[in-house]
VOPAGU-2260 file (C-alpha; in pm, 1 decimal, decimal comma):
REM VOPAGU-2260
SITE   aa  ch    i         X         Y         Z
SITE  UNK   A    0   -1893,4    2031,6    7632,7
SITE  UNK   A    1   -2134,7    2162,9    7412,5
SITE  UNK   A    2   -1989,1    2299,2    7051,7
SITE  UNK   A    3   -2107,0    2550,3    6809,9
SITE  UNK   A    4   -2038,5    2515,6    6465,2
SITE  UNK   A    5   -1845,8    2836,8    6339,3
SITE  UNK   A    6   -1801,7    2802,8    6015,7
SITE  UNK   A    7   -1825,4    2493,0    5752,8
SITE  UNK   A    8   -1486,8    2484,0    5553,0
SITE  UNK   A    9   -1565,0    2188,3    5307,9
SITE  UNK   A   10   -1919,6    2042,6    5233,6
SITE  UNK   A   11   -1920,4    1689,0    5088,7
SITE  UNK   A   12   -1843,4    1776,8    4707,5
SITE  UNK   A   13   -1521,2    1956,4    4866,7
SITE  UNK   A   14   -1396,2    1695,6    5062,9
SITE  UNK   A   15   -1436,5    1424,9    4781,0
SITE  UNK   A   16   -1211,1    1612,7    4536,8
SITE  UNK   A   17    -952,7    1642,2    4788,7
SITE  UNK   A   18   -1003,5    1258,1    4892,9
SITE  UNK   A   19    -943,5    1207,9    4504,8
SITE  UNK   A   20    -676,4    1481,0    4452,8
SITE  UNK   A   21    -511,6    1283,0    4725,6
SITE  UNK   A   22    -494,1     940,7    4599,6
SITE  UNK   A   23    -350,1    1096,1    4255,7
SITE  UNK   A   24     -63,5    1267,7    4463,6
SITE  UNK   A   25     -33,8     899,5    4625,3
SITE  UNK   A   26       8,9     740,2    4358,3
SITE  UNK   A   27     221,7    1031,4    4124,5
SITE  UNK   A   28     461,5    1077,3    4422,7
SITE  UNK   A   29     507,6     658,2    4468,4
SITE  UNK   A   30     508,4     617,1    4076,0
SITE  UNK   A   31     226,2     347,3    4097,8
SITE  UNK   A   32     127,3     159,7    4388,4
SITE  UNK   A   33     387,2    -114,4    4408,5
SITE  UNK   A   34     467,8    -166,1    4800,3
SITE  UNK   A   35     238,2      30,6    4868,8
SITE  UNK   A   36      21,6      23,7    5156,4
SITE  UNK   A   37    -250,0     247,7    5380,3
SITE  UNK   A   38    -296,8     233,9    5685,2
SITE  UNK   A   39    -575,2     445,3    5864,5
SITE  UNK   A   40    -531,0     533,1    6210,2
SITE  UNK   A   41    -840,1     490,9    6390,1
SITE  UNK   A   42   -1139,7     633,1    6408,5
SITE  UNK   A   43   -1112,8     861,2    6147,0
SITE  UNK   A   44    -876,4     777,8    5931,8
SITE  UNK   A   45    -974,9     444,9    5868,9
SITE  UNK   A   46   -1291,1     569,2    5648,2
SITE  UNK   A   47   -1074,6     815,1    5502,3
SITE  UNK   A   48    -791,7     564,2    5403,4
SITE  UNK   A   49   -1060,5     316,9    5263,2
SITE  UNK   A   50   -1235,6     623,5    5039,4
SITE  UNK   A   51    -843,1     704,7    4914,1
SITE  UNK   A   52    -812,0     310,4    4843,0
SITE  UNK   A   53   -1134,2     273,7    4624,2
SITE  UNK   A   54    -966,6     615,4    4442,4
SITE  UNK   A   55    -705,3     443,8    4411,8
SITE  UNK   A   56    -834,2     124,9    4271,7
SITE  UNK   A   57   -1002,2     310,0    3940,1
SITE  UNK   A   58    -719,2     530,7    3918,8
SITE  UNK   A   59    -436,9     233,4    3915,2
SITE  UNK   A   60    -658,4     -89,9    3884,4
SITE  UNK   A   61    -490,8    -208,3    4193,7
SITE  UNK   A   62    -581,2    -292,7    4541,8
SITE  UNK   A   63    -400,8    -159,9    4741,1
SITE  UNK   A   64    -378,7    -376,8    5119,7
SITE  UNK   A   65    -547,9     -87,8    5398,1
SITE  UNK   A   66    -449,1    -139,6    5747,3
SITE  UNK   A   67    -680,4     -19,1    6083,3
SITE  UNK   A   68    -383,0     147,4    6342,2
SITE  UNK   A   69    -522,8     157,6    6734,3
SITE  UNK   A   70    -268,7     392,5    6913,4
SITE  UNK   A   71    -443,4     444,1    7263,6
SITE  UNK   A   72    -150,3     271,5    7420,1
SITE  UNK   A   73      87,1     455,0    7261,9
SITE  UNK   A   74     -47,6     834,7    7321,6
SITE  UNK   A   75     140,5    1012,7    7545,2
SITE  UNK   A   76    -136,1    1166,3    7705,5
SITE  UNK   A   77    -314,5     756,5    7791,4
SITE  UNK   A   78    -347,8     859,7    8116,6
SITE  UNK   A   79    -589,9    1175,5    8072,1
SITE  UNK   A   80    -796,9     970,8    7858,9
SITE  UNK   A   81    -972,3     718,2    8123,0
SITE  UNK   A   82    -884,7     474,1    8363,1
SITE  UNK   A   83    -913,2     198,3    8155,0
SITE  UNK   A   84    -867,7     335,7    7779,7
SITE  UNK   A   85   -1100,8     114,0    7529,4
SITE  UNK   A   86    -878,0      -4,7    7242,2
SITE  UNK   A   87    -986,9    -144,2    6952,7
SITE  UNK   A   88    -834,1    -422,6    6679,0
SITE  UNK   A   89    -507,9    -288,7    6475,5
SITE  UNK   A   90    -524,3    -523,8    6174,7
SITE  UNK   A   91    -236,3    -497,7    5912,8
SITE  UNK   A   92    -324,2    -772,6    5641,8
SITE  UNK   A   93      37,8    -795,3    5506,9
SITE  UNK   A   94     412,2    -720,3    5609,6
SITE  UNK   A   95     500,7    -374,9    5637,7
SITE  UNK   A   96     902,6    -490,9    5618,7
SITE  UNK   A   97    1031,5    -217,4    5333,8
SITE  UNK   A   98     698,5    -163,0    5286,2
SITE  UNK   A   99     578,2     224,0    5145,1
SITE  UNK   A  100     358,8     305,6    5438,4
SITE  UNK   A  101      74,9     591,9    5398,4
SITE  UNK   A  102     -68,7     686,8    5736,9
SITE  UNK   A  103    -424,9     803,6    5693,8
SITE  UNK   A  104    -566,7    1099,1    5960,2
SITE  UNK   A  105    -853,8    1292,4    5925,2
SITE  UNK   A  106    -678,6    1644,6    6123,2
SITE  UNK   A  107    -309,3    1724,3    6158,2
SITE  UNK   A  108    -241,3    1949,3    6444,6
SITE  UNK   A  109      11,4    1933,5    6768,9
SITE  UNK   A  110     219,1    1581,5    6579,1
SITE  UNK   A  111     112,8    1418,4    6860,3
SITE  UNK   A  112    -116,6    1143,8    6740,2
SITE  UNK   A  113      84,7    1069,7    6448,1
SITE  UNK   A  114     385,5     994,8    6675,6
SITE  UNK   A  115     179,0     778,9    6853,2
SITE  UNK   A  116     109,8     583,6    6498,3
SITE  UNK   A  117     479,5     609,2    6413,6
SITE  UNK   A  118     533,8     387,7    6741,4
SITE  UNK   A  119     255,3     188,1    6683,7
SITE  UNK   A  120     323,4      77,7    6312,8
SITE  UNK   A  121     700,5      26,7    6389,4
SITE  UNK   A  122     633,1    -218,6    6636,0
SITE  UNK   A  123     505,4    -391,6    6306,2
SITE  UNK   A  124     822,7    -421,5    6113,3
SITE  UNK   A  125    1068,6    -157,8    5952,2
SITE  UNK   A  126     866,6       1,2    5662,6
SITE  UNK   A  127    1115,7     150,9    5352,3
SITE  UNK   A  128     973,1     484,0    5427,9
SITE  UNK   A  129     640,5     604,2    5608,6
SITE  UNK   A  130     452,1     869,4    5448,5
SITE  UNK   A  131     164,4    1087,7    5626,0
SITE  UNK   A  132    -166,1    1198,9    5415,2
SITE  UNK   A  133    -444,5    1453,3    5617,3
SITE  UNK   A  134    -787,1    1562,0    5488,1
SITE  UNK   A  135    -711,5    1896,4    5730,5
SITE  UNK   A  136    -336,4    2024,3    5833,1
SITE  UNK   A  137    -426,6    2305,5    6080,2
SITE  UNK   A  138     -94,4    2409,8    6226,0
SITE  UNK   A  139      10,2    2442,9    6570,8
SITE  UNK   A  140     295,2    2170,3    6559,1
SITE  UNK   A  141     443,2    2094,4    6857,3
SITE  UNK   A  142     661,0    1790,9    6765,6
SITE  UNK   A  143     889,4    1813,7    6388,4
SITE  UNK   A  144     563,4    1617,6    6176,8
SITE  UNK   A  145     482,1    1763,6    5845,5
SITE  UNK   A  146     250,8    1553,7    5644,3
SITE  UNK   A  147     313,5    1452,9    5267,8
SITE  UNK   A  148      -7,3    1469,5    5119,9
SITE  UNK   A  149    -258,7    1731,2    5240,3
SITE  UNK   A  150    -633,4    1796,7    5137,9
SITE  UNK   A  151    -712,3    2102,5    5276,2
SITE  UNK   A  152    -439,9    2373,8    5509,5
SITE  UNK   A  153    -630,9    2555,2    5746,6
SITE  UNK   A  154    -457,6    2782,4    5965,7
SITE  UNK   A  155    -704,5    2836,6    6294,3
SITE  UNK   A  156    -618,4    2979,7    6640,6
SITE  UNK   A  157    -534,1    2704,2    6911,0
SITE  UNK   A  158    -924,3    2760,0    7115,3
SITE  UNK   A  159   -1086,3    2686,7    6788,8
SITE  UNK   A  160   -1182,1    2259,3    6709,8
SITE  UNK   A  161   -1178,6    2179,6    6353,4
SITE  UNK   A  162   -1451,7    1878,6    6303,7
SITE  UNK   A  163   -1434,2    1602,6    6017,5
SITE  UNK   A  164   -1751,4    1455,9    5983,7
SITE  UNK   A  165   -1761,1    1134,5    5738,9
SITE  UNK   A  166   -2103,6     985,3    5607,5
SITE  UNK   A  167   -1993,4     628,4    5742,8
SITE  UNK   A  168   -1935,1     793,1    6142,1
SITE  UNK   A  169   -2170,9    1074,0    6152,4
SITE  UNK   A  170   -2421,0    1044,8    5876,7
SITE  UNK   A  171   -2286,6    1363,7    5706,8
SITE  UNK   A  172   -1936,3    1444,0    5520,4
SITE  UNK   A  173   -1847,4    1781,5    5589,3
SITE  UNK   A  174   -1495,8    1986,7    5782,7
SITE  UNK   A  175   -1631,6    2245,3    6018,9
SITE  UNK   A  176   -1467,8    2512,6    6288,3
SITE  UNK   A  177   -1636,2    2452,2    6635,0
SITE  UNK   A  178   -1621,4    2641,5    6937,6
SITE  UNK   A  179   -1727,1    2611,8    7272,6
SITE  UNK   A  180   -2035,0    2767,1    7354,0
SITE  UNK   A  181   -1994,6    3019,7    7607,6
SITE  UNK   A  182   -2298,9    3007,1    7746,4
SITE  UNK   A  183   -2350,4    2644,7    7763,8
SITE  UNK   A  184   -2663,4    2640,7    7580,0
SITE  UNK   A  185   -2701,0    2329,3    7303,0
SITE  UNK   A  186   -2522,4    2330,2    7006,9
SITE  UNK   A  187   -2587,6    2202,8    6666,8
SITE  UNK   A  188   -2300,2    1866,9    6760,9
């Protein structure tokens, strides 16, 4: 499938004052970071959580433990994906028992991988509460997930794909709308 970019909606500056505006909400709406812990749901949220825990670190002076979440298993949709889904490490370096759990995505849109991470991280313990923090929240919910912390909202039709790319994946930091080209002819990514 070959994708046009559309439109770029944050270039790097952008997206690292709302990586930054992000860890302050953290922290403000958990008065400090005591219990706290991030956990990044992989691919992208794991760079994302680790950029809001080094924010975090010279906001607070504390580290803050950052977990790696694989939920292939637990999509609803593990069938689509392949016959034999690749899944990766989930490493969670301390107890999330009455824990304050952030979950770390890059795009919020149908609920449906963060349900999958809801499973996933319960199977871990009973956190005190489980809190939700996207660079992107585009809309188009189709399961009762709002997220807590937000960079950027971004209402976009259904047909169009919102991109995060992230210097440590892609070699670029930048949110972009995408579409399908119609013609097939080759696309920028």
């Amino acid at each position: 499938m070959n994708l046009i970019r559309k439109a770029e909606i944050m270039n790097a500056d952008e997206m690292r004052r709302a990586i930054v505006r992000l860890a302050h909400e953290i922290v403000e709406a958990n008065s400090g970071t005591a219990g706290l812990v991030l956990v990044g749901i992989r691919k992208r949220g794991v760079p994302l959580a680790e950029r809001i825990r080094r924010h975090i670190l010279s906001i607070e002076g504390e580290e803050v433990p950052l977990g790696l979440l694989d939920i292939t298993l637990y999509r609803d949709d593990v069938h689509k994906i392949a016959p034999q889904p690749r899944v990766e490490s989930t490493e969670i370096p301390v107890s999330v028992e009455n824990a304050v759990v952030v979950l770390v995505d890059d795009v919020l849109f149908t609920g449906r991988t963060v349900r999958a991470a809801l499973d996933a991280l319960i199977d871990f313990g009973r956190p005190r509460t489980i809190q939700l923090a996207v660079l992107v929240d585009r809309g188009h919910r189709e399961l009762p997930i709002r997220a807590d912390f937000v960079g950027k909202n971004l209402p976009t039709s259904s047909r169009e794909i919102v991109k995060v790319y992230l210097e440590e994946t892609d070699g670029e930091d930048a949110v972009t709308i995408e579409e399908v080209a119609a013609d097939g002819s080759n696309a920028d990514h």
